[in-house]
N, C-alpha and C positions, 0 to 999 in steps of 0.2 A: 679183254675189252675188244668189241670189233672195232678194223681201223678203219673203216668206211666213217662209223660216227664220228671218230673220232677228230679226222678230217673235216667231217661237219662241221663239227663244234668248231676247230679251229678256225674254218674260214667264215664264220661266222662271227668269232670273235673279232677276225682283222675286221671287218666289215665295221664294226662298231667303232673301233676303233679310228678309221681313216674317216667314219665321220663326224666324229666326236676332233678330230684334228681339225676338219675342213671349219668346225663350225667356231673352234677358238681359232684359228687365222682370222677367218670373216669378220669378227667382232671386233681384233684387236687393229684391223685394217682402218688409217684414218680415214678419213672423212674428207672428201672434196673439196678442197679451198675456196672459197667467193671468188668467180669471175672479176678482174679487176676490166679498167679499160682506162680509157683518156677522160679527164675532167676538166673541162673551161669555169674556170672559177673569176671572179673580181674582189678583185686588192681593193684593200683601202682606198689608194690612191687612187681607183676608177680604173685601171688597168686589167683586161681580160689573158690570165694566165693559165696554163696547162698543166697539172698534176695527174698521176695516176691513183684512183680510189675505183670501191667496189660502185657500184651504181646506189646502194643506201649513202655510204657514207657521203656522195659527190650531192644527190639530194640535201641530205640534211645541211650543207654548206651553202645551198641554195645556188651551185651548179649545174651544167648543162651536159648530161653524161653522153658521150659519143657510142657507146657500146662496148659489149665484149670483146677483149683483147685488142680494140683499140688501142692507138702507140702516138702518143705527144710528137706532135713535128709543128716546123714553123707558120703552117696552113690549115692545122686541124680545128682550132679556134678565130680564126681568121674572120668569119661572119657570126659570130656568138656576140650577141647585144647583150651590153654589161649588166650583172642584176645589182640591186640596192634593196635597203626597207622599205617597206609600203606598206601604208596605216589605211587601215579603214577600217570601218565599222560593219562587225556581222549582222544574220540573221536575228543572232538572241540581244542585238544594242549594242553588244561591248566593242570597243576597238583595241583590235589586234592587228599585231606585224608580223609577217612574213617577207621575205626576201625574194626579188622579183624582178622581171624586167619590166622597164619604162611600160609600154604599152601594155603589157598583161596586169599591170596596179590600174592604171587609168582606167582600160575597160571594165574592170570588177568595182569603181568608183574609188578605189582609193587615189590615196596619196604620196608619190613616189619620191621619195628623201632623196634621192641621187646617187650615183655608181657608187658602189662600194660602199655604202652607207649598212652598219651593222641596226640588229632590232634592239632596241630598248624601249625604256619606260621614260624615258624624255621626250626620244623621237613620237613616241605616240600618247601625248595626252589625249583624254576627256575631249572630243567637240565641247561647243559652247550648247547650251541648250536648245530646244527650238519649242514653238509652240504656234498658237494661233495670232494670225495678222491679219488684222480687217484692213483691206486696202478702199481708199476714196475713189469715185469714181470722178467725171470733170463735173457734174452736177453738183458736186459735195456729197453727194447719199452713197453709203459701201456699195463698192463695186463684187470685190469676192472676198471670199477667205480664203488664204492660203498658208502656210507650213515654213515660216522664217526663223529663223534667231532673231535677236532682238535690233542687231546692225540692222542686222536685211530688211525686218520691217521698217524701224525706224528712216532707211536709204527711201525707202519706197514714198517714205510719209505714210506709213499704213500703224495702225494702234494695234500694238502688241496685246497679248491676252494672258502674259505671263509662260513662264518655263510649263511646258509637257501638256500645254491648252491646246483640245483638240476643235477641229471646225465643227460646229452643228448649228442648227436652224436657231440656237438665237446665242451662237459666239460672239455677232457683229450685228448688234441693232442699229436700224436705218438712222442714226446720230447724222443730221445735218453740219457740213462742214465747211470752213469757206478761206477763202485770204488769211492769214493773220499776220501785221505788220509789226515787231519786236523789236526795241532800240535796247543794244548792248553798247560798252564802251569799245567795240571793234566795227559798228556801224550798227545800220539797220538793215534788219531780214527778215525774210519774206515765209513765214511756211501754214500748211495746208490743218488747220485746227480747228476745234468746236469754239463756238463765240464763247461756254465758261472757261474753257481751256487757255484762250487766248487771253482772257483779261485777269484770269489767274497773274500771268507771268507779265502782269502791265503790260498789254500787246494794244494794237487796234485790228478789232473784228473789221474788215471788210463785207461783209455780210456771208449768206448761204449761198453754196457755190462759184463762189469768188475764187480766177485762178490768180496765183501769180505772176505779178509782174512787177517791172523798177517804176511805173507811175502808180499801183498803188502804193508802194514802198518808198515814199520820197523822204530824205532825209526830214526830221521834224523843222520847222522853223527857229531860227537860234531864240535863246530865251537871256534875260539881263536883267540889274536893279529895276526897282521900279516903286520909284516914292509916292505911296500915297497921303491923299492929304487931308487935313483934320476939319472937323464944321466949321474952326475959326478959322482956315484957313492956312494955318500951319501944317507942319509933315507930321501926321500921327505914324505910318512906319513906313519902313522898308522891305519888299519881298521882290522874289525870282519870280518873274510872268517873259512871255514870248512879246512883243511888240503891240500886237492889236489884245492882250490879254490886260496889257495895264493900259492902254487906250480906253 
């Protein structure tokens, strides 16, 4: 056999060989570790403390991650404003939590539970529903419609339209509306109703566009026995009248 090829072959062979080695080192070489660094996290108690985590893990904690190979010292969380839950309601209606700081809930509309506040299904009920409110204007006749819960309309004095009622050209017909004076046994008050509305609930109508005030609402006149009397001139009964009523 010539030893030229033979040589060939050989070094040919190591060749395959040395990279057939290089390629099972490579493979069995581990894998890079996750960059860790410093993590400003809040405790329970509202307390901003420092751990080390990768940058996912220190997110999902709803942490404030300092960077790469950052190192916990007594300064490195020092101006990290504390995060909490914060409730609010997305895009698609639903309300969801996330963990956040004070100002960064606020400005997205939610509502921020407070430092170290974890997310749950307590901390984030259901808002109350909202719908259409025809608000009065000082004439009595609807001023606008606008998008309240039923507190909010009712605070305004404005007629709710039911849960998920939206505004349109006849949510709030021009229903005249005016004073209505109501005697409860915690006094008498004053609020902004339709004359059937008002006599519904034994009120008196002050008329259309009547505002409130304490001289249309004056307490009623006291009211007492009151014996009336028979053709012969005896008491045929007794009933409850105001003074000039059995006058």
């Amino acid at each position: 056999m010539n030893v030229k090829r033979i040589g060939t072959h050989l070094r040919a062979l190591l060749c395959t060989a040395l990279a057939l080695g290089v390629s099972v080192f490579a493979s069995a070489a581990p894998a890079h570790a996750q960059s860790v660094g410093a993590c400003c996290l809040t405790t329970p108690n509202g307390v901003v403390v420092c751990e080390t985590r990768t940058e996912a893990q220190c997110n999902a904690q709803g942490g404030t991650w300092r960077g790469v190979n950052s190192v916990c010292s007594s300064t490195i969380c020092a101006n990290t404003a504390p995060t909490g839950a914060c409730c609010r309601v997305n895009d698609a209606g639903a309300t969801v939590c996330t963990v956040r700081t004070q100002s960064s809930c606020i400005g997205d509309g939610g509502s921020w539970q407070g430092a170290g506040t974890p997310c749950s299904a307590i901390l984030c009920a259901a808002p109350p529903p909202s719908g259409a409110c025809c608000l009065p204007a000082n004439a009595g006749t609807i001023a606008a419609c606008v998008i309240r819960t039923q507190d909010q309309c009712a605070a305004s004095n404005g007629q709710w339209r039911g849960p998920n009622s939206v505004c349109s050209a006849t949510s709030c017909p021009q229903t005249v509306a005016g004073a209505c004076c109501v005697t409860t046994p915690n006094g008498t008050f004053c609020e902004i109703r339709t004359e059937a509305n008002c006599l519904a609930d034994g009120g008196s109508w002050q008329g259309a566009g009547t505002p409130c005030s304490a001289i249309l609402c004056a307490a009623p006149p006291p009211s007492g026995a009151c014996c009336l009397p028979a053709n012969a001139g005896t008491i045929a009964a007794c009933v409850i009248r105001t003074q000039d009523q059995c006058a």
